[in-house]
Structure formats: structure tokens, C-alpha cells
C-alpha positions in Angstrom: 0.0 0.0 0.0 0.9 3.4 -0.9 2.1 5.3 2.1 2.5 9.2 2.1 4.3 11.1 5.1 3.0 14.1 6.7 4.7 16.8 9.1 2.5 18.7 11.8 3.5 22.3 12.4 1.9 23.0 16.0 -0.1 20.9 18.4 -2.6 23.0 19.9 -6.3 21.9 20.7 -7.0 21.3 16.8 -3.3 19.6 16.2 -4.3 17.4 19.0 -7.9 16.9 17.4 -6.0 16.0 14.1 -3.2 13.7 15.4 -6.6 11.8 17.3 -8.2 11.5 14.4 -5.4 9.7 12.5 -5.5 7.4 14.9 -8.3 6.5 15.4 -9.6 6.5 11.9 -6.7 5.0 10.6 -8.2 1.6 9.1 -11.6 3.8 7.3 -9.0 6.8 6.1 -7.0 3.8 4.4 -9.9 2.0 2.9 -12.1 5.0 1.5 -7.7 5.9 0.3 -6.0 3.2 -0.6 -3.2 4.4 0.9 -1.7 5.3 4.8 -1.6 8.6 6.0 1.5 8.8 8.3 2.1 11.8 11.0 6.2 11.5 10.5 7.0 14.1 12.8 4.9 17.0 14.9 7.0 19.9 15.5 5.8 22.2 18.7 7.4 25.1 21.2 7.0 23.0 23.8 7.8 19.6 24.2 6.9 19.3 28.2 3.4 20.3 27.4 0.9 17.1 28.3 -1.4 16.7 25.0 -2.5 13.9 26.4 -1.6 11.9 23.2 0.5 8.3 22.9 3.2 8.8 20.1 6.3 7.1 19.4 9.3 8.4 20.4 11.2 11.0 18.3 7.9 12.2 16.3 7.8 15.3 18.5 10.0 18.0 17.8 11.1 21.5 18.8 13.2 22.5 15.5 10.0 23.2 13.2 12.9 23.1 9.9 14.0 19.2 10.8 10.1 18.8 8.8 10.3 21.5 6.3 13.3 20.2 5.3 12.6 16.2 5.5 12.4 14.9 1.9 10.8 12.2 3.2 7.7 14.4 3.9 5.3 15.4 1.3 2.3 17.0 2.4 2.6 19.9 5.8 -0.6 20.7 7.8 0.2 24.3 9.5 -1.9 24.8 12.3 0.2 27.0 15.1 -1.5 30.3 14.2 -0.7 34.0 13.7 1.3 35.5 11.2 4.6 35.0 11.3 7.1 32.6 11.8 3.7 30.3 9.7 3.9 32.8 6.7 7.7 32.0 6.4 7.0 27.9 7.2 4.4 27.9 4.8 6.3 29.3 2.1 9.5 27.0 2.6 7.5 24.1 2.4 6.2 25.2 -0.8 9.2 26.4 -1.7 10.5 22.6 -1.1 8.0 21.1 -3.3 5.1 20.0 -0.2 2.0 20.5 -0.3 0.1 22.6 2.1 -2.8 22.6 4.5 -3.7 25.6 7.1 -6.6 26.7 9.2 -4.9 29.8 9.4 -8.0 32.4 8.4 -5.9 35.9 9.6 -2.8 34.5 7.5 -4.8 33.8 4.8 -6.6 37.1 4.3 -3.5 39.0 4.8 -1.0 37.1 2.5 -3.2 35.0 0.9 -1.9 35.6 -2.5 1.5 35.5 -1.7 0.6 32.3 -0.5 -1.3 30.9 -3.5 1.1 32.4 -6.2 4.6 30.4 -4.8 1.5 27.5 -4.3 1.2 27.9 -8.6 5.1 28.5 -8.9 5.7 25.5 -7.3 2.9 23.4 -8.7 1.9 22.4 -6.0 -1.2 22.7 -3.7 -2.6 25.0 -0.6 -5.5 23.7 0.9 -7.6 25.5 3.8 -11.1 24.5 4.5 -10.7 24.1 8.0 -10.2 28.1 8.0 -13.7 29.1 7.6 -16.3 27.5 9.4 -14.8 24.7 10.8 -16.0 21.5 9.8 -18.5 23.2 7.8 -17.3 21.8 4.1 -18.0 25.1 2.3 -15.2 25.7 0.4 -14.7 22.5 -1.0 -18.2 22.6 -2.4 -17.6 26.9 -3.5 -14.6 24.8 -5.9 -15.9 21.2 -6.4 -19.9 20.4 -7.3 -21.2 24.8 -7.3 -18.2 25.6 -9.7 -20.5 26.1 -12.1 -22.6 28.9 -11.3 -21.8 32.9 -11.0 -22.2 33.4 -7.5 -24.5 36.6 -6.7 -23.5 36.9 -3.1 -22.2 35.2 -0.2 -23.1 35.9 3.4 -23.6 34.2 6.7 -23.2 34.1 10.8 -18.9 33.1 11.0 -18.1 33.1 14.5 -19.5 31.2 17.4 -18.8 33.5 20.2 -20.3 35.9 19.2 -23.5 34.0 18.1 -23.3 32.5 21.3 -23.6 36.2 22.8 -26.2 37.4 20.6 -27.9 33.9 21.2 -28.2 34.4 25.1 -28.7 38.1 25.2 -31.9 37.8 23.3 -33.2 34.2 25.1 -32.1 35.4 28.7 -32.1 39.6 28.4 -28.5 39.3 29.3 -26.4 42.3 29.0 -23.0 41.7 26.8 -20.7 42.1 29.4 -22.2 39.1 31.4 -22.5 37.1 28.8 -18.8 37.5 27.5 -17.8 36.8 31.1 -19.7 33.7 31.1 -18.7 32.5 27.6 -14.7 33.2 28.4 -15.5 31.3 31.3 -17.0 28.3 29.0 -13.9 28.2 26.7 -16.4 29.8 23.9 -14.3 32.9 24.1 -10.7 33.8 24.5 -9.3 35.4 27.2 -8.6 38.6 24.9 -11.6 38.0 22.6 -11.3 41.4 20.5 -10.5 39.0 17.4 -14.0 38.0 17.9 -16.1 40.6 19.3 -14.9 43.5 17.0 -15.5 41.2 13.9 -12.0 40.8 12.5 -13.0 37.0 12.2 -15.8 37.1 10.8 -13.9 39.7 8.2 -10.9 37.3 7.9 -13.3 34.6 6.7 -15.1 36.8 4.5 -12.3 38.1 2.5 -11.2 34.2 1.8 -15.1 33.4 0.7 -15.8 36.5 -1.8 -11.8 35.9 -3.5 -13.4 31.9 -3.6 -17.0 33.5 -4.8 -15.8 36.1 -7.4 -12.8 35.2 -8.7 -11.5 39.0 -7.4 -8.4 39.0 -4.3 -9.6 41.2 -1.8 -7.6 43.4 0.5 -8.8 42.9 4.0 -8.5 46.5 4.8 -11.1 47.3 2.4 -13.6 45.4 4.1 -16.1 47.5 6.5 -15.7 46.1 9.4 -17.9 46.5 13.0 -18.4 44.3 15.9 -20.9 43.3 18.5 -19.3 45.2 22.1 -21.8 48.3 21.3 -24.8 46.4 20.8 -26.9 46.3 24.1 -29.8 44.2 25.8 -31.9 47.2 24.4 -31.2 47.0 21.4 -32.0 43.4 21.7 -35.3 44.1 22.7 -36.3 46.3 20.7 -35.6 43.9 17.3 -37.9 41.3 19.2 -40.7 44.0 19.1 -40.1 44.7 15.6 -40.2 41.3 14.5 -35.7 40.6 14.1 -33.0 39.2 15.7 -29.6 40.5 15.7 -26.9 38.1 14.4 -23.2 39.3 13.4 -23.3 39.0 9.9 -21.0 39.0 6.9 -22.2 39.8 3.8 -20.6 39.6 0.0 -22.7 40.5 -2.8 -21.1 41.1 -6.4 -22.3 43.8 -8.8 -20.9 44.5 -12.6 -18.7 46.8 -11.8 -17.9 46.8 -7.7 -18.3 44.0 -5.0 -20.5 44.7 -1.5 -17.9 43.4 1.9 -19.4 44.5 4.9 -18.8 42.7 8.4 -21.4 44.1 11.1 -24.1 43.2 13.2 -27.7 43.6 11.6 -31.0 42.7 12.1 -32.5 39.8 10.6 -36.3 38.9 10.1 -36.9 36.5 13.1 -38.8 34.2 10.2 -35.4 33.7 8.1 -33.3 30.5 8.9 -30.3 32.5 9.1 -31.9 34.0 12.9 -32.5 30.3 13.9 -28.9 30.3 13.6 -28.2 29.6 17.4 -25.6 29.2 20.0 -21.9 28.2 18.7 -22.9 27.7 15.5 -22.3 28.7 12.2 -24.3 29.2 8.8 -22.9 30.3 5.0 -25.9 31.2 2.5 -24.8 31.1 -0.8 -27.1 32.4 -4.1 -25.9 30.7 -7.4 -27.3 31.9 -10.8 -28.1 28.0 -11.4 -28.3 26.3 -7.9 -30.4 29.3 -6.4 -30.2 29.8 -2.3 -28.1 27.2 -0.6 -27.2 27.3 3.2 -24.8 25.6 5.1 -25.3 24.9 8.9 -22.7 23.1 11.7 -20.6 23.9 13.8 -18.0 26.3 13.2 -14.6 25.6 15.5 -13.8 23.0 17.6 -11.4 20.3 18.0 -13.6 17.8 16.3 -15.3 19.7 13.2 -11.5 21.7 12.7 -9.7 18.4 12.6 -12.5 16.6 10.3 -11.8 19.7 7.6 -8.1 19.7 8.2 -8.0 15.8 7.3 -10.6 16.1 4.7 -7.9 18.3 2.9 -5.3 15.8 3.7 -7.5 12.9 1.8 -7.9 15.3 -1.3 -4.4 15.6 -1.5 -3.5 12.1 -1.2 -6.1 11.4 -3.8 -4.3 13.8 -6.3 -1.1 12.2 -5.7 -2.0 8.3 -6.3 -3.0 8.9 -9.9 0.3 12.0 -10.5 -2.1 15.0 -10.0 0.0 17.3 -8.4 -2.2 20.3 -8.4 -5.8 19.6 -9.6 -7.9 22.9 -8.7 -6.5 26.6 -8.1 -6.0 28.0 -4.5 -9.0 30.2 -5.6 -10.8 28.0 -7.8 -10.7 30.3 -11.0 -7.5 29.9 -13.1 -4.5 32.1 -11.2 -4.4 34.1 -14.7 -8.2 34.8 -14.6 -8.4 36.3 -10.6 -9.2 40.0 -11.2 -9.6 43.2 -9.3 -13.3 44.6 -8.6 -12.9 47.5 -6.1 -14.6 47.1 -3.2 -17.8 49.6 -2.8 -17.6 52.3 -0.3 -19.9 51.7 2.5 -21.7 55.3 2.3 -23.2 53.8 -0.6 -24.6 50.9 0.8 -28.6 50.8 0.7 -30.4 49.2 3.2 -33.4 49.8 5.9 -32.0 51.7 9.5 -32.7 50.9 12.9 -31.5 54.0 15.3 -32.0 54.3 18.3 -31.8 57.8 19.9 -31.7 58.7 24.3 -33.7 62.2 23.8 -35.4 64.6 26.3 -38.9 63.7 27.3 -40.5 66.7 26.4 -42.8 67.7 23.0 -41.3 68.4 19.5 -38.3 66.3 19.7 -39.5 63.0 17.3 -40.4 66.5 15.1 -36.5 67.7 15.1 -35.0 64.0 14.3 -38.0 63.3 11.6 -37.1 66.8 9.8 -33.2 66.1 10.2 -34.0 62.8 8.5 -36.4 64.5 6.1 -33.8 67.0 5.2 -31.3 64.3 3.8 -33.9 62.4 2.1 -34.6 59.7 4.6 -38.6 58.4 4.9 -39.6 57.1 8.7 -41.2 53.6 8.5 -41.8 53.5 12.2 -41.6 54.8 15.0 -41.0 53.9 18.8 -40.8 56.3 21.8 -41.1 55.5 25.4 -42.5 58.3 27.6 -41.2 58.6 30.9 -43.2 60.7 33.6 -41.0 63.4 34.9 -39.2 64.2 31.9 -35.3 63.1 31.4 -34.3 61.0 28.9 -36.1 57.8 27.1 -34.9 56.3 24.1 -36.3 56.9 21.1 -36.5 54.1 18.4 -37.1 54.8 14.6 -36.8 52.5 11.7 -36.1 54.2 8.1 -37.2 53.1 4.8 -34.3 52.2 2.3 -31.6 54.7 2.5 -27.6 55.4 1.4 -25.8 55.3 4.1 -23.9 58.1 3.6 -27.3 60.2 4.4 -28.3 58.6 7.1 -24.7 59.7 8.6 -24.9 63.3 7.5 -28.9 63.0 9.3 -27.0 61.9 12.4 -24.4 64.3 12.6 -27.0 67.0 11.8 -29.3 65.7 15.4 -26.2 65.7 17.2 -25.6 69.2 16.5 -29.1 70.4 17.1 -28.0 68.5 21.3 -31.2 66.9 22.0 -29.5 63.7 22.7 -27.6 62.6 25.8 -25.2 59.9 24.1 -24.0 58.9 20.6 -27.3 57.2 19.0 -27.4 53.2 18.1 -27.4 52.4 14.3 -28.0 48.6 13.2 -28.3 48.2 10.0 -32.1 46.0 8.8 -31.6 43.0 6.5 -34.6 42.6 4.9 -33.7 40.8 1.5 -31.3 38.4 2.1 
């Protein structure tokens, strides 16, 4: 039987997940195969550190270049992380001819095409489903069985923790900081969970799906980019009454001429599968001229769903090389000389329904101030909800918008603030009607 060696690069919980799962799948990964998968070596910072795995001796290593360097080894699964030293790893192990697998989402979106263009040089291939979604198998379907179709947009819920708090702030009335405190104390969310909260995620994973959906490499810097921390049990509420449910959304949509990449929390019709979307979870709706709506569900991180894509990857590569395909399908999916540029639309012009919510003076006239404000920059109100409060102070002040450019509904806002009928900076969330 065939046998093909493989070098680990880190052994953290989803390293751990993936050396498990060689070992215990062994006998079904060699007869779905027809060959044996074999983890040669597993380089790692520390060696002392109880994974609580059996290996032989001498497979773990501290000098991560005694497996870039291995001849012996043909195929590298990175999996430590970060940016740097994996960029450099990655591209010596291409540069020596191995093919690649990472989960590494924040790598990706930043050097990405460097990645993918020594991957081409090389002739060899770069394989990264475990980097969006987990064990969700939405990339492999993006370049395998949807090929076919012109993707209109992509969009979806991409990181668990924050579903998770947007999950229990609306079942419980929760306020976020509670709920982070309780989900850090879970494991759902990392000790210093900015990555997550503040979206960069979500906007890592969305860059790698719209360069996979359009053909188009997209700087990560271009996408708009928000998180949940400013979204409060209020807020919450208040999408309940009105029929939504807030969910942490990214959302690719191409045009002719310019491509929608926006990563920020929005409401969501509470009768659309996407707001079923609950807990750790994660979803991917993709629209196909051809194939129409298809959506994705599972979970989205996790030892066991990481480690199933990491060694799905593994498999595909395998395959390639029993019958002399070195590199079958293109990083991207589109031939490398075909991936174009398609600017990335400002997000002033981005059209959509408003919520805002305002903290105003309980006295008469002021829904009169905001509405002509609004009025003035060619914004229609849909609805309206204010809560009076006996003694005057301040109440909030809810109003939902008909369609309108962004870019208005800012110059609206800064216009209220000016007139100072408003005690704090007012809440936008952006409605999400047409999915």
C-alpha cells in the first residue's frame, strides 16, 4: 500500500484533534484511500506540554525546519497560528515542493496571495477548509460540485462566540458584558476575545469566501468592518418587538462593476433560517445563478469539526497524488491568470433599511427635530417607537427608516447631534430585509 508522510506544524487543541483522528480513523482513512496517511513528525514550542496523546518516540520535535526540510515528507498541515514565523513555514514548504494545509483564516486574508502564487510556482497545492467555518465543508463545495454557477453573493453568521452572545442576550435579556464573562469562562471565548467581538473573524473569513465567490483577491482592509461590544440588551429588545434578531453577519454581494464586503451586526427577520442560527454555530448562505439559495449549517470551530476539515484536505491531496495530479484545482478555484480586481464599494453607498435608536429629552417636538433632520437628507420614517417617561429626562427613542444610502443617514446623524437633544451617541443597526 501506498504510504505518504506528513509533518505537523503545532499541536494545539486542533493539532491534538487531528493527530486523534489519524489514529483513530486510521483503518476507514486507508480504505475510503487506498493508501496510509502517516504523521512522520509534529513539530511544537513545547515539548513538556501534556497533550494527552501516545506517540512514538522522536515524532515530536522543537526545530520546526528538521520537517520542512525532510524529503521524506510530502504534504505539511500548518496549524500554530498567527502571522509570522507560519507565513515564512508555509512558504518554505512550498518552496521545497510540499503541499500545504492551514486553518490559518488571519494568515490567509492578509497574505493569501502570496501564499497561493509560490503554491502555482511550485505546482503544488494549498489547501484551507478548516479556515472558515470549521467542519462546515463550504469551500470544497464553492470549488468542487457549485463551480458552475456565478455566485451573486455570499453571506452568513462566522463566529461562534459571538453567536453565542447574541444567542443568550436575546433568550435570557443578558447584558454583553455578562454574557462575555460567562462565555470566556466556558472556553467559547478567548481570554482577549477582541479577534471576535470586534468582527476581524468574521472579516478574515469573509475576504477568503468573496476571493473563492468572485474570482477577485480582496484586500482585507477594504472590508467595512464593525463588531458586537456596542450592541446592548436594548437594542436586543427592541428587534424582538419589531419582528428581528440580531446576528453578526457577513455579507458579500457582487455587482458589474464593484463588489459589497461588509462585516457588522444587523437585524434579521426572526422568520429567516439565518436567525434560527443559534448558540456556537455557524451558517454560509450562498445564491448561485443556477443552484439558487443554498445554506450551510454546523458547527464552526472545535477540536472535532476543525480536525474533520483539516483531514478532509489531507485525503484530497492524497487522492491527487495516487494517480500523478499534483495540483488539480487553483487556490482560488478560477484559473490564477483569470483572478481580477473589482474595487470594493464604499460603505456610504450601501442601501439598506435603518434601525436607530436615539436617548432624547422627554419633552414635545423632539421626534419632530430628528424626523425633519432625517427628512432633510432624504430619509422616509417607517416606524416609529418612543417610550414616555413621567418626569421628563431622557427615554430612548426608536425609529426605523425606509431604504436609505448610508452616507445620508450619517450626515442626518451628525445634523441631530448638532441640534443636542441627545444625551449619548445614537445606536445604528443596519435592517436586512432581502437576504
Amino acid at each position: 500500500m501506498k504510504e505518504y508522510k506528513v509533518g505537523l506544524l503545532g499541536c494545539g487543541i486542533v493539532g491534538t484533534g487531528v493527530v486523534r483522528l489519524l489514529q483513530e480513523n486510521s483503518s476507514i482513512l486507508e480504505k475510503k484511500l487506498g493508501a496510509k496517511l502517516t504523521l512522520k513528525r509534529i513539530a511544537v514550542r513545547d515539548l513538556e506540554k501534556d497533550r494527552g496523546l501516545v506517540l512514538a518516540p522522536g515524532v515530536l520535535t522543537g526545530d520546526f525546519r528538521q520537517i520542512l526540510a525532510d524529503p521524506d515528507i510530502s504534504i505539511i498541515i500548518e496549524l500554530m497560528g498567527g502571522y509570522s514565523p507560519a507565513r515564512e513555514y508555509l512558504l518554505e514548504a512550498i518552496g521545497n515542493g510540499k503541499h500545504v494545509i492551514t486553518a490559518n483564516k488571519a494568515l490567509l486574508a492578509l497574505h493569501g496571495q502570496e501564499l497561493y502564487d509560490a503554491a502555482a510556482r511550485n505546482r503544488v497545492e494549498i489547501r484551507y477548509e478548516a479556515a472558515v467555518a470549521g467542519g462546515i465543508p463550504v469551500l470544497s463545495a464553492i470549488k468542487g460540485n457549485m463551480a458552475a454557477n456565478r455566485f451573486g453573493s455570499v453571506l452568513g453568521i462566522l463566529n461562534g462566540t459571538c453567536n453565542y452572545i447574541l444567542t443568550r442576550m436575546t433568550e435570557e435579556g443578558a447584558g454583553f458584558a455578562a454574557v462575555l464573562k460567562n462565555a470566556q469562562e466556558l472556553g467559547y471565548a478567548e481570554a482577549d476575545p477582541t479577534f471576535d467581538i470586534e468582527g476581524t473573524d468574521t472579516a478574515h473569513k469573509l475576504s477568503i469566501l468573496i476571493s473563492l465567490c468572485f474570482g477577485t483577491w480582496v484586500s482585507f482592509g477594504d472590508i467595512h468592518v464593525e463588531g458586537i461590544s456596542s450592541v446592548s440588551d436594548l437594542d436586543i429588545d427592541f428587534a424582538g418587538r419589531l419582528g428581528y434578531r440580531i446576528k453578526l453577519l457577513a455579507i458579500g454581494k457582487r455587482y458589474e462593476d464593484r463588489i459589497e464586503a461588509r462585516v457588522h451586526p444587523a437585524m434579521v427577520p426572526a422568520c429567516d433560517p439565518l436567525a434560527g442560527i443559534s448558540g456556537v454555530y455557524n451558517a454560509v448562505r450562498l445564491t448561485g445563478n443556477y443552484v439558487g439559495t443554498v445554506m450551510f449549517y454546523g458547527r464552526g470551530a472545535g477540536m472535532e469539526p476543525t480536525a474533520s476539515a483539516v483531514v478532509g484536505d489531507l485525503m484530497a491531496i492524497a487522492r491527487n497524488m495516487l494517480v500523478g495530479a499534483g495540483r488539480r484545482t487553483a487556490p482560488l478555484g478560477f484559473l490564477d491568470k483569470n483572478i481580477g480586481f473589482v474595487p470594493i464599494q464604499p460603505m456610504g453607498e450601501t442601501v439598506c433599511k435603518y434601525y436607530l435608536r436615539f436617548s432624547v429629552l422627554d419633552r414635545p417636538g423632539i421626534l419632530a427635530k430628528i424626523a425633519g433632520a432625517l427628512g432633510e437628507n432624504g430619509i422616509s420614517i417607517k416606524s416609529a417607537i418612543q417610550t414616555a417617561k413621567s418626569g421628563g429626562g431622557f427615554v430612548p427613542l426608536v425609529i426605523v427608516t425606509h431604504e436609505a444610502k448610508e452616507i445620508d443617514v450619517n450626515k442626518a446623524l451628525d445634523r441631530i447631534g448638532a441640534i443636542g437633544i441627545t444625551s449619548e451617541n445614537p445606536a445604528l443597526i443596519r435592517i436586512e430585509d432581502d437576504l
